[in-house]
C-alpha positions in Angstrom: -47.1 -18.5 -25.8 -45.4 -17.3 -29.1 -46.9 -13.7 -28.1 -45.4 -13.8 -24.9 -41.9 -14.9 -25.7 -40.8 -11.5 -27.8 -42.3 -9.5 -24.8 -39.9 -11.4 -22.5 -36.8 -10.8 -24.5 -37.6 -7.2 -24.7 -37.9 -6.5 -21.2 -35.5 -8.3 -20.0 -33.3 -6.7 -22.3 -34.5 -3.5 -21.0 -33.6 -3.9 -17.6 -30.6 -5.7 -18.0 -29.5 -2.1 -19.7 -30.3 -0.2 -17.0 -27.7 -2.0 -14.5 -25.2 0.7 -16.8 -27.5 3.4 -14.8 -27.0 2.2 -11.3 -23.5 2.7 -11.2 -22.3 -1.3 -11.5 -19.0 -1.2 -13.1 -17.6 -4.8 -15.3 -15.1 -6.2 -13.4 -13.3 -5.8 -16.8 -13.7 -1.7 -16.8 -12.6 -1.5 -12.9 -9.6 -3.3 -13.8 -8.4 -1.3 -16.8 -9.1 2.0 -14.5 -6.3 0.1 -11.8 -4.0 -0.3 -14.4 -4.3 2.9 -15.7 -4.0 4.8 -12.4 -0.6 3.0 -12.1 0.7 4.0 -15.4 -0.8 7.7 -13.9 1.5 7.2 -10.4 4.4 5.6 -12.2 4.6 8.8 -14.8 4.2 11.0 -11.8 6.9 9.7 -9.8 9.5 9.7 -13.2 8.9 13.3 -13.9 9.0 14.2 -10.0 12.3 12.4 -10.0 11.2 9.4 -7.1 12.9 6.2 -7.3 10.6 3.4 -8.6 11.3 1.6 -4.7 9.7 5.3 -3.2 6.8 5.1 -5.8 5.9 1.5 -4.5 6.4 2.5 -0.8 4.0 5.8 -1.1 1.5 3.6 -3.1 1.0 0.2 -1.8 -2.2 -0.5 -3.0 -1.7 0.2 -6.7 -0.4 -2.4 -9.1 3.2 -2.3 -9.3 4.0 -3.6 -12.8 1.5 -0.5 -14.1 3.6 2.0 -11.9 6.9 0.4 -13.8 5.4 0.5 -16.7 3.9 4.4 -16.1 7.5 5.3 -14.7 9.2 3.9 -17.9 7.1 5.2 -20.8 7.2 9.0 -18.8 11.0 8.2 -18.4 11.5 7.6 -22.6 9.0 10.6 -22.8 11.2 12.5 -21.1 14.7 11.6 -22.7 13.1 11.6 -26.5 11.9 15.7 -25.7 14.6 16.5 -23.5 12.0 17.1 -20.2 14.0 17.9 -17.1 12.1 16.9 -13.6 10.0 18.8 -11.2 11.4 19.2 -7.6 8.9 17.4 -5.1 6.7 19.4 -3.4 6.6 16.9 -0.3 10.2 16.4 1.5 11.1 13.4 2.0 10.6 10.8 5.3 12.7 10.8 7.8 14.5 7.0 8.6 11.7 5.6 10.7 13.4 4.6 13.8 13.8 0.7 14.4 13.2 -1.0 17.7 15.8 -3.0 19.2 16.1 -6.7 18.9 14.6 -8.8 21.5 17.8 -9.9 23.0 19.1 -6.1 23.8 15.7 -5.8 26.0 15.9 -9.1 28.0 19.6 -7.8 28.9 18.3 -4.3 29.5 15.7 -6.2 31.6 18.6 -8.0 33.5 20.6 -5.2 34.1 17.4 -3.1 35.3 17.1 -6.3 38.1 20.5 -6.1 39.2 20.2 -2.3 40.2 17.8 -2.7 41.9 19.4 -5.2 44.0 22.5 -3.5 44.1 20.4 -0.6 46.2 19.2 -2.8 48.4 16.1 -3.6 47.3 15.9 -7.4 47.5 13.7 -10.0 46.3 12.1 -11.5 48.9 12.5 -15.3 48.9 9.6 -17.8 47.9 7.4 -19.1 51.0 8.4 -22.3 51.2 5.4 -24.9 51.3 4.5 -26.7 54.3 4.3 -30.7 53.8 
C-alpha cells in the first residue's frame, strides 16, 4: 500500500496536466479573453469615431462595460497624443423601417371591407338554423 500511494499521485498528476493539451480552457481564462475582446471593440469603435450606443448595437454579444471601458481608455489615448480618427470603412444603416401599430391595420382592414361592399360585392347573410 505505501508503494502504491506515490505511484497514484504521480499519474494522476500526469494526466490531470494533460487536460492543458486537449484544448479545455478555465472558465477563468475564457473570461479574461471576453473581457479583453471588449476593451479590443470598444478601442476600435473610439478611434473609428462610432458612438458607444452603435458599438453596443453592432456587437451584442460582447460585454458592454469592457466595450465602455475599451472606448474610454482609446478615447484618453487619443486626446493625451493628439490621435485624430479613422473614417469608417462600412457606411452606416439605413433607419430600419417600422411596421405600423396594430390599430392602423384593423382600420386598414375595415376600410378594405367597406370597398368591397361599396362595389357590390356583398356578404352573403348567415343561414339561419332551422329549429
Amino acid at each position: 500500500m505505501n508503494r502504491l500511494l506515490p505511484l497514484l499521485l504521480m499519474a494522476s498528476a500526469t494526466a490531470l496536466s494533460g487536460c492543458d493539451y486537449l484544448g479545455i480552457e478555465p472558465a477563468t481564462k475564457a473570461a479574461e479573453q471576453k473581457v479583453a475582446e471588449g476593451k479590443a471593440i470598444g478601442g476600435a469603435c473610439r478611434h473609428a469615431n462610432r458612438a458607444l450606443e452603435d458599438c453596443y448595437r453592432y456587437n451584442p454579444k460582447a460585454h458592454k462595460a469592457s466595450i465602455f471601458d475599451g472606448w474610454k481608455d482609446m478615447d484618453v489615448y487619443m486626446r493625451e497624443n493628439k490621435l485624430d480618427t479613422i473614417e469608417p470603412v462600412t457606411p452606416p444603416e439605413p433607419p430600419k423601417k417600422t411596421p405600423p401599430p396594430p390599430a392602423a391595420t384593423e382600420e386598414a382592414a375595415t376600410e378594405s371591407a367597406d370597398k368591397a361592399t361599396d362595389k357590390g360585392e356583398e356578404k352573403k347573410p348567415a343561414a339561419s338554423a332551422k329549429h
